[in-house]
C-alpha positions in Angstrom: 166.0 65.7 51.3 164.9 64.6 55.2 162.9 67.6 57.0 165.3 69.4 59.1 164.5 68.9 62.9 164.8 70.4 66.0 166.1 69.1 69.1 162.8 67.6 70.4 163.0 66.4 66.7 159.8 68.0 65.8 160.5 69.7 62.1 161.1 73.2 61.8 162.0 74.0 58.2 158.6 75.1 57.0 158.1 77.6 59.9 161.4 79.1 59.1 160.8 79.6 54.9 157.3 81.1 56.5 159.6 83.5 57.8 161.7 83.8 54.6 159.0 84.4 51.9 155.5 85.9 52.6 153.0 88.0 51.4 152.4 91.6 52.5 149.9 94.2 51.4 150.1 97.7 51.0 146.8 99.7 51.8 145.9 103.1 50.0 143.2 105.3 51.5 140.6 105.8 48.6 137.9 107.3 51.1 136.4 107.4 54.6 132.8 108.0 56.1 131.1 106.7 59.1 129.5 102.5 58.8 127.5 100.3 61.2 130.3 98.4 62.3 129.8 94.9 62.6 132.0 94.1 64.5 132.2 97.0 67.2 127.9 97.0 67.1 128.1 100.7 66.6 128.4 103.7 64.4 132.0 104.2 63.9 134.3 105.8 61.1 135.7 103.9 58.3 138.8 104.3 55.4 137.6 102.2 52.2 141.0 100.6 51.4 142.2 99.3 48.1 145.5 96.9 48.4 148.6 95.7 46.3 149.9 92.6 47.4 153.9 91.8 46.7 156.2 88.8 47.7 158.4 89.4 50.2 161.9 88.0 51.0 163.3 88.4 54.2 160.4 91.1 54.8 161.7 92.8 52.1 159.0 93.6 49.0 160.1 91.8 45.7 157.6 90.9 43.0 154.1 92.4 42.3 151.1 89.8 43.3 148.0 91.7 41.7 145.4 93.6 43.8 142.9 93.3 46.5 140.4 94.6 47.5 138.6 96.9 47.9 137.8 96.6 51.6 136.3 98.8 54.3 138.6 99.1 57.8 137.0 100.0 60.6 138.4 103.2 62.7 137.9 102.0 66.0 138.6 98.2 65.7 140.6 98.2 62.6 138.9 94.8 61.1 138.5 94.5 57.3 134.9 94.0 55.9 133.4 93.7 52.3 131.8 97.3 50.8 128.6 95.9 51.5 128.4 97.0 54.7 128.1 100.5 53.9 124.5 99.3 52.6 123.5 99.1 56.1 122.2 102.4 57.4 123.8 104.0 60.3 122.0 104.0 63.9 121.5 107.9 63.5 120.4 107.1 60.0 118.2 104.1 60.3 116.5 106.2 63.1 115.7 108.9 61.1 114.3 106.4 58.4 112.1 105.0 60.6 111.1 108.2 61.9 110.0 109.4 58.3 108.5 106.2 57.6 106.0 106.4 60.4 105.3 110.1 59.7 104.5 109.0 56.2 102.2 106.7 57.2 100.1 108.2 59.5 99.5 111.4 57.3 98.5 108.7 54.6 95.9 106.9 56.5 94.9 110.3 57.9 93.9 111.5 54.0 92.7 108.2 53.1 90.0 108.6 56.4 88.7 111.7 55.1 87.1 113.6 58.0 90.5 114.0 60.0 88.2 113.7 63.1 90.1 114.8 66.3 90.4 110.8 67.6 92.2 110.0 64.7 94.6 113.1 64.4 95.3 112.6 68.5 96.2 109.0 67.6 98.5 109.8 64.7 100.2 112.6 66.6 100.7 110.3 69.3 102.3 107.6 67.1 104.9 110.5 65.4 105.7 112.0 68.4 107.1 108.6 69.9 108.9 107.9 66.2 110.9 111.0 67.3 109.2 114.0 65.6 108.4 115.0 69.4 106.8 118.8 68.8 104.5 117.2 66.6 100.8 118.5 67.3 97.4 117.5 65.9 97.2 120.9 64.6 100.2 120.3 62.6 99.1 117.1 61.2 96.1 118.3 60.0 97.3 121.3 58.0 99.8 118.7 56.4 96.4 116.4 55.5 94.7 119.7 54.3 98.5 121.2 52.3 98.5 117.3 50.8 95.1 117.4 49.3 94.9 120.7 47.9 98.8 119.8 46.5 97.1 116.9 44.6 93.6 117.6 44.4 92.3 114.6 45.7 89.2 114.2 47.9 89.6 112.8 51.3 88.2 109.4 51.9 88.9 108.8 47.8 91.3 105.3 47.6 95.3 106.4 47.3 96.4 107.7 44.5 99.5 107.5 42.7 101.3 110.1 44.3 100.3 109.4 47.5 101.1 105.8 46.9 105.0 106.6 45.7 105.3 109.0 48.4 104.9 105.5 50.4 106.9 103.8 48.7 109.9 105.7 48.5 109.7 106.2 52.6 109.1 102.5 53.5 111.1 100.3 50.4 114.4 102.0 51.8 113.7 100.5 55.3 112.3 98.0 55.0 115.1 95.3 54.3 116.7 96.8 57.3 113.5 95.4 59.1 112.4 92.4 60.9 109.4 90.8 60.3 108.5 92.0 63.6 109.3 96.0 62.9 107.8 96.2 60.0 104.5 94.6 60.9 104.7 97.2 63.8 104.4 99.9 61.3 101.6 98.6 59.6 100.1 97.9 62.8 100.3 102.0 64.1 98.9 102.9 61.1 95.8 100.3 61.5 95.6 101.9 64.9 95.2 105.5 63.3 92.5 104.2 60.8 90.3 102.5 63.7 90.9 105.8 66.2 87.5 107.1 64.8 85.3 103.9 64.2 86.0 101.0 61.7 88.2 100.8 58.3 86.8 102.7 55.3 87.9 101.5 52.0 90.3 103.5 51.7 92.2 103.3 54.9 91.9 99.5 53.8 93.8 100.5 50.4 96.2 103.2 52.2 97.2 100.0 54.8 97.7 97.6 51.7 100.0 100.0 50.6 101.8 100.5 53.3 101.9 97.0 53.4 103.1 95.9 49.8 106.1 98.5 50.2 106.8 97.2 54.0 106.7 93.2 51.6 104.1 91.6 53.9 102.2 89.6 51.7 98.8 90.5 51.4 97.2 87.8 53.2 99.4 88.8 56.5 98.2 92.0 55.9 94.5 91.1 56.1 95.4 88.7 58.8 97.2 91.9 60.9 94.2 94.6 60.0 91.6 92.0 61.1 93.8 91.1 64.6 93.9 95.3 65.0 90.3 96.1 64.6 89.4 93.2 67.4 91.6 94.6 69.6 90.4 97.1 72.0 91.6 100.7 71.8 
């Protein structure tokens, strides 16, 4: 059978059984939230969608074609995207993260220095107050350092322990993927800052920083490399 054609004599059959048979998919709402949207750049609410897809004639549904799905549809621009962007923290969320993450920090290497002198706590409040905690006082910082201590009964200026090693963790391995090299090396860096307020690295600033470092994964020679490029940088 010759292609049917159009005047100009271009063919035109296939556009028309395009318009005969098709494929059209149902959405059902199975939940909603708010997402970093990709594709707006902004925290936006979403509808995680599963679909059944069906054969149409003439429009008309006909035959089942199996399911799709699920995807997550954006409120504001309406674009599908896989459920893996709801891994992605949102702005308000990934704030408060990083937030956390530098308050954890700085009351680590201010238990690893031991003596909590006033340059150091200064420093640290300094560092949490522009991470967002802004009513945060050196008062405050060292009754946390003191409250921490007595919690565990560990001696200040002792190398991390466990606890105050997990307590890392958990506030930094969250973040970090959501990181750049860049940001994460800045956190390190604040806390190196905290450690050298009052005089040069003890041993165990040294081992509260390669902590912060392992759970920020920066390999431990960048980490040597970054504390040694801190402590020859003037204050």
């Amino acid at each position: 059978m010759l292609p049917e054609r159009g005047r100009d004599g271009r063919v035109v059959h296939e556009g028309r059984a395009a318009r005969v048979l098709g494929i059209r998919t149902a959405w059902t709402s199975v939940g909603d939230g708010e997402f970093f949207c990709p594709g707006c750049g902004g925290d936006r609410n979403y509808q995680r969608l599963t679909g059944r897809r069906r054969f149409t004639l003439l429009g008309m549904p006909v035959l089942p074609r199996g399911d799709t799905g699920p995807v997550v549809e954006c409120a504001a621009c309406q674009g599908h995207y896989g459920t893996d962007v709801l891994d992605h923290p949102t702005t308000s969320r990934f704030s408060a993260m990083l937030r956390d993450a530098v308050h954890t920090v700085a009351l680590a290497v201010l238990a690893a220095g031991g003596s909590c002198a006033r340059t150091s706590l200064e420093a640290a409040a300094g560092t949490v107050r522009a991470a967002g905690f802004q009513d945060c006082t050196e008062e405050q910082l060292g009754a946390l350092v003191e409250a921490l201590a007595a919690d565990t009964g560990r001696i200040f200026g002792e190398p991390s322990g466990a606890g105050l090693a997990i307590e890392l963790h958990e506030a930094l391995d969250p973040l970090a993927p959501h990181l750049a090299p860049a940001g994460r090396e800045s956190i390190l860096l604040q806390g190196a800052r905290i450690a050298l307020a009052d005089g040069p690295y003890t041993p165990a600033e040294r081992d509260a920083l390669a902590t912060v470092g392992a759970a920020l994964t920066i390999c431990a020679d960048d980490v040597t490399r970054l504390l040694a490029a801190a402590a020859r940088t003037p204050s």
